[in-house]
Structure formats: structure tokens, C-alpha cells
Residue, then its C-alpha position, 0 to 999 in steps of 0.5 A: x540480525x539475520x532473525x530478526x529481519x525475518x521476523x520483522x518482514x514475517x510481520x510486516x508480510x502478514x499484517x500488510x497482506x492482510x490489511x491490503x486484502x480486508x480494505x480491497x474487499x471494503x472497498x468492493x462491498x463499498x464502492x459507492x460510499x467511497x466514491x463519494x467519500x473521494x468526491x467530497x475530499x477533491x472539494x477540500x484545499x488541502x490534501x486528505x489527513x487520512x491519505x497522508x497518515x497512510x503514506x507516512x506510516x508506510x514510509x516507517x515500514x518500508x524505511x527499516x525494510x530496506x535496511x534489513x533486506x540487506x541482513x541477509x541480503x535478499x532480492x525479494x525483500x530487497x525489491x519489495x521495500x523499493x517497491x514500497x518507496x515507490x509507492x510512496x513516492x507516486x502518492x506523495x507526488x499526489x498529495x504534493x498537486x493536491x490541487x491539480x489532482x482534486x480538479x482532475x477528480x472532480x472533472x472526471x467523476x463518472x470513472x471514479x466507480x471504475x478506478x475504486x473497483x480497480x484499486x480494490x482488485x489491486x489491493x486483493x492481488x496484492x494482498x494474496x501476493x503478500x501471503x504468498x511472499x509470507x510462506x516463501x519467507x518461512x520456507x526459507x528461513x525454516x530450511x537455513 
């Protein structure tokens, strides 16, 4: 079990981190088109498709995470897969107030530019954090 958690959060490291970096470099080459991608999902009723497949297919990562940050029990995995949870659970509370968000969205265009420039360099820090967390992994597995 002990393998197969460290493979699983080997796997999950690298294909998040490298996932998060290539959308936070998209999303910095982009940001026009994006912002106005989002200006034209706040006119929508209901909550975008494709923020709610992210969300889901992040909660079937996550979910197995946190079981298996307990084989063998390991704080940083532990913390990152709790840390996944929360980021559902903030994005899911913003697509459950879709409504409320769109408004918000709407009436605050003029900062959107600025909000994608930030999540891009968020998604980049987390993504190099997550190549970082990938080379502690197998520092630590290849030592035990």
C-alpha cells in the first residue's frame, strides 16, 4: 500500500503541477480572451459546465488523496489533499451563488484583467510547488 500511495501522489504531483503551470502560462499569454470568456459566462443562468467538470474531476483526486495520505501516514500529503478539499469547497460554494457571483462579475469587470493576471501567477507558484513537492516525494521514498 505503502508503494502504491507513492505512486499515486507521484502521479497526481506531476500531472497537477504540470497542468496548473501550462493553464497559469495560458492564462498570462491570454488574458484578454479569457476575461472576456468569463464576461460572457456571468451572462449565463446557470453555473459554466466546464468549471464544474474541473471541480468534480478534482474532488476524484483528491478524495483517494486523503485516504492514502494515511499509507504511510504523511503530513505533507496529508495537508495537500485537505487542501484540495478546500479548494473545492470554496469553488463549489461559487458555482452554488452562481447567480450572485455572475452579478458581482458583471459589475466589477474592469478588475477582471487583474484577477486572471493573479490566478495565473497563483496557478504557476502552485504549479512549481507541486514539482518541488514531486522531488521531496522521491527523496523520500528512494531513501526508505
Amino acid at each position: 500500500m505503502e508503494q502504491f500511495s507513492a505512486q499515486w501522489f507521484t502521479a497526481y504531483y506531476l500531472s497537477l503541477g504540470a497542468l496548473l503551470l501550462s493553464y497559469g502560462i495560458y492564462l498570462l499569454l491570454k488574458t484578454v480572451p479569457v476575461r472576456d470568456y468569463i464576461l460572457e459566462i456571468s451572462g449565463d443562468p446557470q453555473a459554466p459546465l466546464l468549471l464544474r467538470r474541473v471541480l468534480k474531476y478534482l474532488l476524484l483526486f483528491a478524495l483517494p488523496g486523503l485516504f492514502l495520505s494515511f499509507f504511510p501516514f504523511s503530513w505533507v500529503e496529508l495537508i495537500f489533499s485537505l487542501w484540495s478539499l478546500f479548494v473545492i469547497f470554496i469553488g463549489g460554494q461559487l458555482l452554488l451563488i452562481w447567480p450572485q457571483t455572475s452579478k458581482m462579475i458583471r459589475e466589477n469587470s474592469e478588475l477582471i484583467r487583474g484577477k486572471v493576471r493573479f490566478a495565473a501567477a497563483n496557478l504557476i507558484t502552485i504549479g512549481i510547488i507541486l514539482f518541488m513537492l514531486t522531488y521531496l516525494l522521491l527523496e523520500r521514498t528512494r531513501i526508505s
